[in-house]
C-alpha positions in Angstrom: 0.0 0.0 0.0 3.2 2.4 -0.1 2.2 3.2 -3.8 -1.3 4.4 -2.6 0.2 6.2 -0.4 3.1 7.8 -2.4 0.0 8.9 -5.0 -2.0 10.7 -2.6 1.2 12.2 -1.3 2.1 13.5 -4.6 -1.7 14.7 -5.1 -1.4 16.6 -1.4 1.8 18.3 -2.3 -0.2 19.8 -5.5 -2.6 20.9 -3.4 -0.4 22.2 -1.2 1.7 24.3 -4.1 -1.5 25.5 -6.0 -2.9 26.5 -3.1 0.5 28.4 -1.4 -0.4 26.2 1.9 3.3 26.5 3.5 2.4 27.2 7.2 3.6 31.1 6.9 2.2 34.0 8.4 0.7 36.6 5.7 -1.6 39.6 5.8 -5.2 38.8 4.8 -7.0 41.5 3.6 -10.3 39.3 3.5 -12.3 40.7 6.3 -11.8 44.0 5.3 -13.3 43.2 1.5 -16.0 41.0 2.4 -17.2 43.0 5.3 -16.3 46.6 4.3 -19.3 48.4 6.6 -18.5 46.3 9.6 -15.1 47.3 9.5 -16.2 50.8 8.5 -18.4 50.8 11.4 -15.2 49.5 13.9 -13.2 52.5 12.8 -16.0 54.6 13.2 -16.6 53.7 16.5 -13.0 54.2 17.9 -13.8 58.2 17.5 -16.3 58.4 20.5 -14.5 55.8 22.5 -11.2 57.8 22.1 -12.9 61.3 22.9 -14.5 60.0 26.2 -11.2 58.5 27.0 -9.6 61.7 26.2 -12.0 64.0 28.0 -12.5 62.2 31.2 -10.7 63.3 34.4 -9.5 59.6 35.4 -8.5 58.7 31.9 -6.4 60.9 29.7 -4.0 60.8 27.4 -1.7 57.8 28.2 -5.1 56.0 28.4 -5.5 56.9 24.8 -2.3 56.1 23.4 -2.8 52.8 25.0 -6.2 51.6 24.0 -4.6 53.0 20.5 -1.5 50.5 20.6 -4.0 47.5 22.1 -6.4 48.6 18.9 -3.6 48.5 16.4 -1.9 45.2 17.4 -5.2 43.4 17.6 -6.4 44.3 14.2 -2.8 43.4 12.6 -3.2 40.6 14.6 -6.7 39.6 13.4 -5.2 40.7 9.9 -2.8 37.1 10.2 -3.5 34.6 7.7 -2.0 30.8 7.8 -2.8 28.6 5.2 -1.6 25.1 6.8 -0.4 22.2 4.8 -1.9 19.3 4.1 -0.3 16.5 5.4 -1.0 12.8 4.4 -0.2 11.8 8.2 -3.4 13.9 8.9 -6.0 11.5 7.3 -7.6 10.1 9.9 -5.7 12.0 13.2 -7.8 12.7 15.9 -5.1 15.9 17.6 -5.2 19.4 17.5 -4.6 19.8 14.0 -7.9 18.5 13.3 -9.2 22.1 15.3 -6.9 23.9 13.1 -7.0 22.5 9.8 -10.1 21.2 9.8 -11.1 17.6 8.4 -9.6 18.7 4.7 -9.4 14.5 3.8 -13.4 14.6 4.1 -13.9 18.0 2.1 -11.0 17.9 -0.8 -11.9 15.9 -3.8 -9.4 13.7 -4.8 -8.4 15.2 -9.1 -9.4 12.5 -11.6 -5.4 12.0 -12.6 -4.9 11.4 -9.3 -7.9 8.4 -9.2 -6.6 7.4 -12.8 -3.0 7.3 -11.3 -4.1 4.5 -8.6 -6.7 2.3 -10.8 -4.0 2.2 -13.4 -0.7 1.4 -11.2 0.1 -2.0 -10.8 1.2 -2.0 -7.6 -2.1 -1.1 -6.2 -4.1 -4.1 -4.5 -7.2 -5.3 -6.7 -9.7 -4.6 -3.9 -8.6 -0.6 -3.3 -9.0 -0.7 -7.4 -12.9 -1.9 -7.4 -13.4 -0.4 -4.4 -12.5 3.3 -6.2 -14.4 1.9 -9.1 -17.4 1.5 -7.3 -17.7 4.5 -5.1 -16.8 7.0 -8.8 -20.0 4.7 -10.0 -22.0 5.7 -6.9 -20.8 9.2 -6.3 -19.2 10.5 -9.1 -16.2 11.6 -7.0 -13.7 10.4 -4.2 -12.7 12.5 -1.0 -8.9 11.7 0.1 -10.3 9.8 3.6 -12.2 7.6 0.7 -9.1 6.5 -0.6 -7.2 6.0 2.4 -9.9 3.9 3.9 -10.1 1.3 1.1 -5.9 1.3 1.2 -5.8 1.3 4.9 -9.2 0.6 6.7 -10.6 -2.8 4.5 -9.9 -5.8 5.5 -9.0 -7.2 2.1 -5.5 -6.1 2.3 -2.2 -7.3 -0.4 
């Protein structure tokens, strides 16, 4: 089953490429262009909560250069963007990654050259073969958990 395995690997690292998922920290302008009047509406709202901390006796100045600085860093913060990698290892992990990445191997379509790949390669067991064949029939497509059950999971096993 190391061929199955080294063909979803090669499929994940596509993925992974196409999709610039390497782990790194960018800046995500995606909040700010799909909610333009909420984040409108946040900026416009500092004003009055920077007056009254300006104009009241207990507060002042220092107060205001501080709720400022705590303002700034949380929406830089906020602004953060990771794009994690897929990781073949994942499939079927029950961690903390599962929290962060999500269950990608039960959302991601496996590509068709990918499926053509496996019912093609000789070194694939006959059962994970039909077993692909019949789930395309049934569903028309295969998520990456699909395949790695039939490798992994069945009980026929080469």
């Amino acid at each position: 089953m190391d061929e199955v395995k080294r063909i979803l690997n090669e499929e994940i690292e596509r993925l992974n490429r196409e999709e610039r998922r390497d782990n790194r920290i960018r800046f995500s302008r995606r909040f700010i262009i799909s909610h333009p009047y909420l984040f409108g509406g946040m900026l416009v709202s500092y004003v009055p909560v920077a007056l009254i901390l300006w104009y009241a006796p207990y507060f002042g100045a220092p107060y205001v250069v501080g709720f400022t600085l705590f303002l700034a860093l949380m929406s830089l913060a906020m602004s953060m963007d990771i794009n994690p990698r897929y990781r073949f290892e994942d499939i079927d992990a029950l961690d903390l990654r599962v929290c962060y990445n999500g269950e990608w191997y039960n959302s991601r379509h496996v590509s068709p050259q990918t499926l053509e790949a496996l019912l093609h390669n000789p070194q694939v067991a006959a059962p994970v073969k039909e077993g692909i064949t019949r789930l395309l029939q049934t569903k028309g497509y295969l998520y990456f958990y699909d395949v790695f059950s039939l490798a992994y999971r069945s009980v026929v096993r080469q």
